[in-house]
C-alpha positions as CSV (number, residue, x, y, z in Angstrom):
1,X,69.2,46.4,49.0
2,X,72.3,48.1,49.0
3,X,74.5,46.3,51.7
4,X,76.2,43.0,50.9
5,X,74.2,40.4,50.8
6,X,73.6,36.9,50.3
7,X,69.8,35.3,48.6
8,X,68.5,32.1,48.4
9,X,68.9,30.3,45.0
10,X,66.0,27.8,45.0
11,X,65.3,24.3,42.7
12,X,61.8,26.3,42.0
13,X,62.4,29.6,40.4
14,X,59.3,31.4,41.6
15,X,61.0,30.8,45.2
16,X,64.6,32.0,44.7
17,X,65.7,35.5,46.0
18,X,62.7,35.4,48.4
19,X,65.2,35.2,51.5
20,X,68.0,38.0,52.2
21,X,70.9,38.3,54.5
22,X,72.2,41.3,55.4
23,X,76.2,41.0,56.1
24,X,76.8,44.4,57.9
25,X,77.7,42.5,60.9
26,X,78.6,38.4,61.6
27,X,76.1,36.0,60.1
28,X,76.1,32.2,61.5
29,X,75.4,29.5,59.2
30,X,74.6,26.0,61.0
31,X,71.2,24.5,62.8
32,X,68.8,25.1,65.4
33,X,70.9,23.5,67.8
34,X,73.9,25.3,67.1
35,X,75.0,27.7,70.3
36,X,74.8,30.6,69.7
37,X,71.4,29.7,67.7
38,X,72.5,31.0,63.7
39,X,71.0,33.5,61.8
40,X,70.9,31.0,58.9
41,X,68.9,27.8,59.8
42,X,69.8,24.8,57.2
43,X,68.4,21.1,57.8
44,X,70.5,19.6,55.7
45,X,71.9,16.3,58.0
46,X,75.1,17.8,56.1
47,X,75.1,20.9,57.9
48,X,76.8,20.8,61.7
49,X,75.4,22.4,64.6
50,X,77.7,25.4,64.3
51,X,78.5,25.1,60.5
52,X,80.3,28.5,58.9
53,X,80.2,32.5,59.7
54,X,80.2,35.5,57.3
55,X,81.9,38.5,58.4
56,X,82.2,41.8,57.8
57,X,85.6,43.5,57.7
58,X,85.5,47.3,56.8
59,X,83.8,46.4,53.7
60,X,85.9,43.2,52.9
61,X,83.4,40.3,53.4
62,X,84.5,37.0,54.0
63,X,83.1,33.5,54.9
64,X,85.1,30.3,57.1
65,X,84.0,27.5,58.2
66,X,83.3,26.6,61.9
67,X,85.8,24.2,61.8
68,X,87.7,22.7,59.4
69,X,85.4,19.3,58.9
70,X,82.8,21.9,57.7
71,X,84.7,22.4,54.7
72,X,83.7,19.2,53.3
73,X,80.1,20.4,53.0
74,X,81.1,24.5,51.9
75,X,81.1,25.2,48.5
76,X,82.3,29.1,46.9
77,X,81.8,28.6,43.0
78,X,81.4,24.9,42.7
79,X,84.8,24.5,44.5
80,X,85.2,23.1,48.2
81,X,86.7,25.4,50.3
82,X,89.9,24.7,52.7
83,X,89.4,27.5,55.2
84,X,88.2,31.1,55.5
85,X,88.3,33.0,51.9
86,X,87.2,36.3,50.5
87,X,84.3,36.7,49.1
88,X,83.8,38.5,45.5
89,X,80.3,40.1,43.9
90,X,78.4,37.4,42.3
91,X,79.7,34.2,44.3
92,X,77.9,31.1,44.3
93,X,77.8,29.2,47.4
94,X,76.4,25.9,48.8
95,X,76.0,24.8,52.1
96,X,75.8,20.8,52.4
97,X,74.5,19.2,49.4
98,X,71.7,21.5,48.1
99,X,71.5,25.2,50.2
100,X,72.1,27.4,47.4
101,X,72.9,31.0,47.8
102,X,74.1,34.0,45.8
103,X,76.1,36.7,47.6
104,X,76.0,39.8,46.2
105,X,78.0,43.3,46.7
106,X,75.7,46.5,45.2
107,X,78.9,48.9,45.7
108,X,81.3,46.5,43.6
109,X,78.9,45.4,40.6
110,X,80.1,45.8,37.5
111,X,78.0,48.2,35.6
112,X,77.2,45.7,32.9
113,X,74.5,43.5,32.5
114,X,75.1,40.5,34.9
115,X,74.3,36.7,33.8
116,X,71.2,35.2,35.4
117,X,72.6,32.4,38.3
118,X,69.8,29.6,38.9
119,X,70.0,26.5,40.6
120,X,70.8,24.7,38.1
121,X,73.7,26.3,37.1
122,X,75.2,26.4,40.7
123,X,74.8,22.8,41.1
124,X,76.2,21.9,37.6
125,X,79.1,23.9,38.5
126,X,80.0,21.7,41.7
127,X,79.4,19.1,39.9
128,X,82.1,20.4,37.5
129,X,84.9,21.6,39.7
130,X,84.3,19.0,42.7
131,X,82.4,16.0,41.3
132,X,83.5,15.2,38.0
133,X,86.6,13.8,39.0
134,X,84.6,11.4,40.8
135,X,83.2,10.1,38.0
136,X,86.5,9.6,36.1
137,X,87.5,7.5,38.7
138,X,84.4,5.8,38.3
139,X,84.7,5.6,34.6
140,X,88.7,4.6,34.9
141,X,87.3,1.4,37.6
142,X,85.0,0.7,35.1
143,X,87.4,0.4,32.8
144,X,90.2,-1.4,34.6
145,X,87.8,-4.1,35.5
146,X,86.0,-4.4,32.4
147,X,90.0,-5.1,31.0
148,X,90.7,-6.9,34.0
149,X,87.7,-9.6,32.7
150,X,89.3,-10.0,29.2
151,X,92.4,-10.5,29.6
152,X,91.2,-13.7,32.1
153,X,89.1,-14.6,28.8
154,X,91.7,-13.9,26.6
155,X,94.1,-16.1,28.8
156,X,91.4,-18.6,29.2
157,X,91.2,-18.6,25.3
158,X,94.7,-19.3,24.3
159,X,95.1,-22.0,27.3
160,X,92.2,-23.8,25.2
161,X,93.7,-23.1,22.2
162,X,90.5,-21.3,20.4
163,X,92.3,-18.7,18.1
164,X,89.2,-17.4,17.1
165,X,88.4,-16.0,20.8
166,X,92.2,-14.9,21.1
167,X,91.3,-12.7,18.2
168,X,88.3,-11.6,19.5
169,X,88.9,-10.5,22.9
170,X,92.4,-9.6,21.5
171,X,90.6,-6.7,19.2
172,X,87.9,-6.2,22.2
173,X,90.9,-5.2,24.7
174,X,92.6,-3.2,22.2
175,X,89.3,-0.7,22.0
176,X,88.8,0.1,25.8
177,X,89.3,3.2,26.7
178,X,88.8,4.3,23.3
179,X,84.8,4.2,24.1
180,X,84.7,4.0,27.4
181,X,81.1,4.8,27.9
182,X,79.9,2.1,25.3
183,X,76.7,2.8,22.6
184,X,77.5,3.1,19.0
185,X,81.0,4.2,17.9
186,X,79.5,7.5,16.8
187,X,81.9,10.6,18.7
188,X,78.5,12.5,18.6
189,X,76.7,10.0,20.3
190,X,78.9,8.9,22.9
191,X,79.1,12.8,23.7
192,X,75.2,12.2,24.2
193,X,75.3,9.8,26.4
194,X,78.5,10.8,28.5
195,X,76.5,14.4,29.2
196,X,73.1,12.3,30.3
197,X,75.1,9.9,32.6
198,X,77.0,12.9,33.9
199,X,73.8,14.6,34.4
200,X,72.3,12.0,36.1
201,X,75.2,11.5,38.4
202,X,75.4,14.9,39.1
203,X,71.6,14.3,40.9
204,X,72.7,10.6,42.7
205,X,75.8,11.6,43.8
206,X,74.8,14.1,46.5
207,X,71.9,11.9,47.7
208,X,74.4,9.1,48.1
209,X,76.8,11.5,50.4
210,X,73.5,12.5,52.3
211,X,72.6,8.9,52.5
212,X,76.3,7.6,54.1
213,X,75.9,10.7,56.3
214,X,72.8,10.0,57.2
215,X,73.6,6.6,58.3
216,X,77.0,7.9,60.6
217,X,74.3,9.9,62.1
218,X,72.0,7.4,62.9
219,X,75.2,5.3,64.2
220,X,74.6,2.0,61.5
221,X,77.3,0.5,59.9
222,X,76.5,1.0,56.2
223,X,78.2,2.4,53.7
224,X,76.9,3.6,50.2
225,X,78.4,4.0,46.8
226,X,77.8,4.2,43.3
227,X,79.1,2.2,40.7
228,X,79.4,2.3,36.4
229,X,78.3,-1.1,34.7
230,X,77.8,-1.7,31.1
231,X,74.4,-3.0,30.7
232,X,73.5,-4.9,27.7
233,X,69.3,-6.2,26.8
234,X,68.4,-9.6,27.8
235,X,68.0,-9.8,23.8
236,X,71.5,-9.9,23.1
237,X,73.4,-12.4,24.5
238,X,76.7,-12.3,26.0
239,X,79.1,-12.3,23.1
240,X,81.8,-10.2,23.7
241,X,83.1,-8.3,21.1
242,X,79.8,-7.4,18.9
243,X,77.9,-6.5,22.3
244,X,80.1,-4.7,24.6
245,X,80.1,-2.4,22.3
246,X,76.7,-1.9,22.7
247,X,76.2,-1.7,25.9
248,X,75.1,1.4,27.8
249,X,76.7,2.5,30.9
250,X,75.1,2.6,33.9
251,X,75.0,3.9,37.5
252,X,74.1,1.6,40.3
253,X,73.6,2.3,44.1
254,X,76.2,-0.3,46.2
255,X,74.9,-0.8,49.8
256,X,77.4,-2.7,51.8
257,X,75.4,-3.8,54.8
258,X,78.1,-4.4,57.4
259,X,75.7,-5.3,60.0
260,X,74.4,-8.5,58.8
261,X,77.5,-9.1,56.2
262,X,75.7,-8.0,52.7
């Protein structure tokens, strides 16, 4: 295939580059509902009727959005766009939360060898460049309340006069942020357990998005999010100095039910 070109980049390998565009001439992205019905049919309850177009400009190929709430949901190497852009050999592009593509330009490839894009890769770069900060904030709210909670103790503690739990949650406020995602003190280790919490919000957090979507479709006032929490073994107790330190952080699924108030 010598024309520009987008394929599909699927989860399973053995299905990936088994669908081709052609982009000699406009391409619509959006449903089966969209009017004029589009080339490119995603279910995705992320995807709007009439979602994006690729376009064909004597030989400069670009892609915009519909409109510009569709940019939320259009991704060009992991970044969201803000309107219509260029497109370059070798882009990655996603469409809602999980339509992968690769677009790909046979007259402007480089002649060496090219690295292999899978699915993986396109979604860990999203994650990256439009997702990550999410989890900071996360991680930084985490963090705020978790201080928040000492320094009541802390005030609690020298109100009673206990100098013993002034020292302790005195040492215990002086270490956050230093660990901030809890588990042993080992650099190594955190590292560990930062990249397997990042990995695994990297799979929640576009299922959550789908999820609140899903609901503003179906018109029901709920509203999901996800929150960090330390987590400590029924085993340990609640002391907080020698255990917070040991606990491993967490993400939970908030529903907040505004229909019946939960």
């Amino acid at each position: 295939m010598n024309k520009p070109h987008i394929i599909n980049v699927n989860e399973d390998p053995l299905l990936s580059g088994k669908i081709a565009y052609n982009i000699d001439k406009p391409v619509l992205v959006g449903k089966k509902t969209g009017k004029p019905v589009p080339q490119i049919v995603l279910g995705s309850i992320a995807i709007k009727p009439n979602h994006a177009v690729f376009e064909n400009k004597k030989g400069v190929i670009t892609l915009a959005p519909a409109s510009p709430d569709c940019c939320e949901n259009i991704f060009v190497n992991g970044k969201k766009i803000t309107g219509k852009l260029n497109l370059h050999h070798r882009d990655r592009i996603i469409f809602g939360t999980n339509s992968a593509f690769l677009f790909n330009y046979p007259e402007k490839a480089s002649s060496k060898e090219e690295p292999e894009v899978d699915y993986e890769m396109i979604m860990q770069e999203k994650f990256e460049r439009s997702e990550k900060k999410m989890v900071d904030n996360l991680e930084q709210e985490n963090s705020n309340e978790e201080k928040s909670n000492l320094e009541e103790k802390l005030r609690e503690a020298r109100e009673a006069g206990d100098e013993e739990k002034v020292r302790e949650y005195t040492e215990e406020l002086s270490k956050i942020g230093t660990a901030k995602f809890g588990g042993d003190s080992s650099t190594s280790k955190l590292s560990v357990e930062k990249r397997l919490l990042e990995d695994k919000l990297s799979k929640i957090l576009p299922q959550v998005k789908e999820a609140n979507l899903l609901a503003e479709a179906l018109e029901r006032d709920i509203a999901f999010d996800v929150k960090l929490v330390k987590e400590l073994p029924d085993w340990m107790g609640k002391t907080v100095s020698k255990d917070l330190q040991k606990a491993k952080t967490v993400a939970q699924i908030l529903v907040n039910n505004k229909e019946n108030n939960s």
